[in-house]
N, C-alpha and C positions, 0 to 999 in steps of 0.2 A: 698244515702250517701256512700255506699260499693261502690259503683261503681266511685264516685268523687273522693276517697283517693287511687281506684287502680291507676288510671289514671293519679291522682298528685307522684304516686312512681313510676309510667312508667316514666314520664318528668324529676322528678329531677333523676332516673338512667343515662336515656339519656343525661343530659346536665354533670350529673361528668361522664362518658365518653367521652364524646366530651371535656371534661376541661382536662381530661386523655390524646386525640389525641394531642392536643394543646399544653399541654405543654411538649412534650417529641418532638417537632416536628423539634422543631430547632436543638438540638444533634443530629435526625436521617438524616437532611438537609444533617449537617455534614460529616457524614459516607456516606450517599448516593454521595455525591459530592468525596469522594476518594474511592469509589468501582468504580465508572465515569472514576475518573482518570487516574486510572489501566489500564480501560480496553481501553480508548483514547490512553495511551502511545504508546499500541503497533499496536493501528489500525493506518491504514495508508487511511482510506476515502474508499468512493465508488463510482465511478467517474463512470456514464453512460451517453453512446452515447445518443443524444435527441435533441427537439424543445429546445430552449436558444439564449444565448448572450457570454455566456464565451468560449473562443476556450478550445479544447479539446487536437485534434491533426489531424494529416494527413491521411489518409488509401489511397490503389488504390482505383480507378475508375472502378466501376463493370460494365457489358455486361446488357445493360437493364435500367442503370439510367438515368437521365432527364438530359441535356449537362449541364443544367445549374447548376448543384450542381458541376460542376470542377472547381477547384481552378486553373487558369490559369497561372497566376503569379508562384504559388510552383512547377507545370506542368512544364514550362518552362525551370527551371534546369536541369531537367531528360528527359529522353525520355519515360517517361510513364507517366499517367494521373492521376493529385491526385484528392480529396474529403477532403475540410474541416471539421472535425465534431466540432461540440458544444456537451458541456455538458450540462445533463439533469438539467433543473431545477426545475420545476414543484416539490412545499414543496406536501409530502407525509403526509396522514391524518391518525394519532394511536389514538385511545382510551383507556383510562386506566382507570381499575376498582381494590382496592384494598378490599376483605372484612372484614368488620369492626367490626363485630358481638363479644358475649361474647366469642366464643370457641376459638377464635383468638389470646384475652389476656392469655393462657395457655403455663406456661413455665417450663418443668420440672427440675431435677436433673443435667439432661445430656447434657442441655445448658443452656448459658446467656442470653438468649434473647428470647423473647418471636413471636408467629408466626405473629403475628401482627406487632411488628415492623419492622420483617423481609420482610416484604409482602409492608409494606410503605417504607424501605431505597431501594427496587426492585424495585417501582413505580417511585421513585424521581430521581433513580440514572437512568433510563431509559428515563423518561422525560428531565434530563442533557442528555444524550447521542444524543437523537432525537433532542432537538432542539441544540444544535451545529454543528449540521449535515441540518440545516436548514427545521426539519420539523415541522411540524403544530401537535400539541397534545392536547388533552381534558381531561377533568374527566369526564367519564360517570357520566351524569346524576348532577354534581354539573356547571359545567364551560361549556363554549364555545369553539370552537379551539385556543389554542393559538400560532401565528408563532413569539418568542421573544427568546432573549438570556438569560431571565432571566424567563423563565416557568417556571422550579425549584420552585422556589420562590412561581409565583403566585399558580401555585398547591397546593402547601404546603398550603396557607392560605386558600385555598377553602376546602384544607382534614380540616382543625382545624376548620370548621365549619359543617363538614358534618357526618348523622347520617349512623348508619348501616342500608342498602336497599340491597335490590337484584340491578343488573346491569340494568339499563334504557338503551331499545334497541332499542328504537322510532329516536333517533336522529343515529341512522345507516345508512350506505349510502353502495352500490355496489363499491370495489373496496379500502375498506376503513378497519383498519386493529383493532382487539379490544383483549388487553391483557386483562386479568382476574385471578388476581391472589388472593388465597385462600386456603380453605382448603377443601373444597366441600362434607362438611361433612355433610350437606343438604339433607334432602330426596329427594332420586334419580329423583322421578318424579317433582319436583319442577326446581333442575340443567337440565332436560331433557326440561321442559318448555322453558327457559335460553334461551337454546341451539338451537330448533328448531326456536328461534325467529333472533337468528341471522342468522340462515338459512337462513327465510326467506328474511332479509334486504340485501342476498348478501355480507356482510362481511367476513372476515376470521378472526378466532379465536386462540389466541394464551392461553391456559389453563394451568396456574403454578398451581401447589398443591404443598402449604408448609406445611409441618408437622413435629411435637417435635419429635426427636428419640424416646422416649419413648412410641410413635404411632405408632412408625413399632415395635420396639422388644415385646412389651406387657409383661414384665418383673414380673408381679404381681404375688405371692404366698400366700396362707393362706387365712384371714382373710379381706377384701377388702372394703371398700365405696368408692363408684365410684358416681359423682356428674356431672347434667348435669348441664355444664353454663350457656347456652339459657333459663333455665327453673328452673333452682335449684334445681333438683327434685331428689331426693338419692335414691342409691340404695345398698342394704348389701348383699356379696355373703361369703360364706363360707370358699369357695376355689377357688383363682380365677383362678387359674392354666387349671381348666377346662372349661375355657372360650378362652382359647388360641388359638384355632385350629378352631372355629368356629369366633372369632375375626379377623385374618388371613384370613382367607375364603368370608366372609364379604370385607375387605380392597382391596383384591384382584378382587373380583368381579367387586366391583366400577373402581377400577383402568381398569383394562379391556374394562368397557361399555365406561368411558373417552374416555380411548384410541382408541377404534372403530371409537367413532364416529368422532376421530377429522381424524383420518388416512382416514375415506370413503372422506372425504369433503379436505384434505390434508391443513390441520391446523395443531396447536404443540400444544403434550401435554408432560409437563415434571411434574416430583417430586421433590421437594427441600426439604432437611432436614436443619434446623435451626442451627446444630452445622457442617453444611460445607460452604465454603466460599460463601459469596452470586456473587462473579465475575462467577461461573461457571452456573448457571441459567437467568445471564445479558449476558452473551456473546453468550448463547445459543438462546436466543430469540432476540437478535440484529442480529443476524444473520440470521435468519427465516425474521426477518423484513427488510432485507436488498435483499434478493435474493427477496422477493414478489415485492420490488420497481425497483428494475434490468428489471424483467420479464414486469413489467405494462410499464416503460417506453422505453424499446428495442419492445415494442407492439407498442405503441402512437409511436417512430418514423417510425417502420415499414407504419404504416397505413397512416401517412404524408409521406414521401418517396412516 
């Protein structure tokens, strides 16, 4: 019987959170579609040479290529010998994982907004970005690829149904790109699991860690209860002042092994604080995601060529 009423208070947590994702999903739609915007205004595309259909433009004629890649007709004007390129088209495959879990709803003082929701208008406004840019994105582990102009959307409805898990690294493929964004305040050997699995799938990993300011400064004095989300389970310290320096210590550490291992394997890892604009951790990993698509397809035309 103990064990039937834990079970039935695990489900109904789990589904008023999920009623919690859902309904805040469409204001964060919102916000994600003009952090999008922003960062659309001032991009100007990414246009690579490649296998396609849409003309690109003209380059010379290099020592060594096939007669028949010259454009004879554009040739003809000049006395030197062109090359029609096409642009790349081949849609580019992102996974995105945002985490869901209680630590995530934690929103201090020091900002409005809690990390969770900051973690989902990241995913949305990322998903707008990718697919206007015509590529193919998924939700780990809820959804299928989607190549449409309205992912946004369908992602949002698959997050309003999705529970908190770790990242599903089964549908991974080589060459294929998986943001992960969170707080990774998980025992380390658990994100090291993660991590080694995308390893193995050949992917590359892009690792946002968003955190409340109140998670770097550790600002506590005196008299302290400190609660864990995951677990409920309190804890009363005296002084928490002297918890500072080994807290720090602790934060730093993690941050480090992150960062190792995304740098050996040359994946991204960045930090976002909740009370800085979220365009400077969207345009940082639009970007990361834009050079790995550059590089794969000036690769796939080299190797056609």
């Amino acid at each position: 019987m103990v064990a039937t009423a834990s079970a039935d208070g695990r489900l109904r947590g789990t589904l008023t959170e999920a009623k919690g994702i859902a309904s805040g999903l469409p204001d964060l739609l919102v916000e994600a579609r003009r952090v999008a915007a922003t960062i659309i205004a001032g991009w100007h595309g990414r246009r690579v040479a490649g296998r396609g259909e849409t003309f690109w433009q003209f380059r010379p004629f290099m020592p060594g290529e096939a007669a028949a890649s010259v454009d004879w007709r554009r040739s003809a004007r000049d006395d030197q010998y062109y090359v029609r390129e096409k642009e790349w088209e081949a849609a580019h495959m992102v996974w995105l994982w945002a985490d869901l879990s209680a630590s995530m709803t934690f929103a201090s003082r020091l900002t409005n907004v809690s990390k969770r929701d900051r973690a989902l208008v990241l995913l949305l406004a990322l998903t707008e970005l990718l697919s206007t840019a015509g590529e193919r994105v998924g939700l780990l582990g809820e959804s299928d690829p989607i190549l449409a102009r309205n992912a946004a959307e369908r992602i949002a409805d698959f997050l309003s149904r999705a529970e908190p898990r770790r990242p599903e690294t089964r549908v991974l493929r080589r060459f294929t790109d998986v943001v992960l964004i969170g707080d990774f305040l998980d025992p380390l050997p658990e994100t090291e699991e993660t991590l080694d699995a995308i390893v193995g799938s050949g992917a590359r990993a892009h690792l946002v860690q968003v955190v409340d300011p109140i998670e770097e400064t550790f600002p506590y004095t005196g008299r302290t209860e400190f609660v864990d989300p995951e677990t409920g389970v309190r804890h009363m310290v005296g002084r928490a002042e002297q918890y500072q320096q080994d807290y720090h210590d602790r934060l730093s550490a993690l941050r480090d092994t992150l960062s190792t291992i995304s740098r050996r394997r040359d994946w991204s890892f960045l930090i976002h604080r909740t009370d800085r604009p979220a365009t400077e951790p969207l345009l940082a990993i639009h970007a990361r995601l834009a050079d790995r698509h550059s590089h794969a397809a000036a690769t796939s035309w080299g190797r056609a060529a």
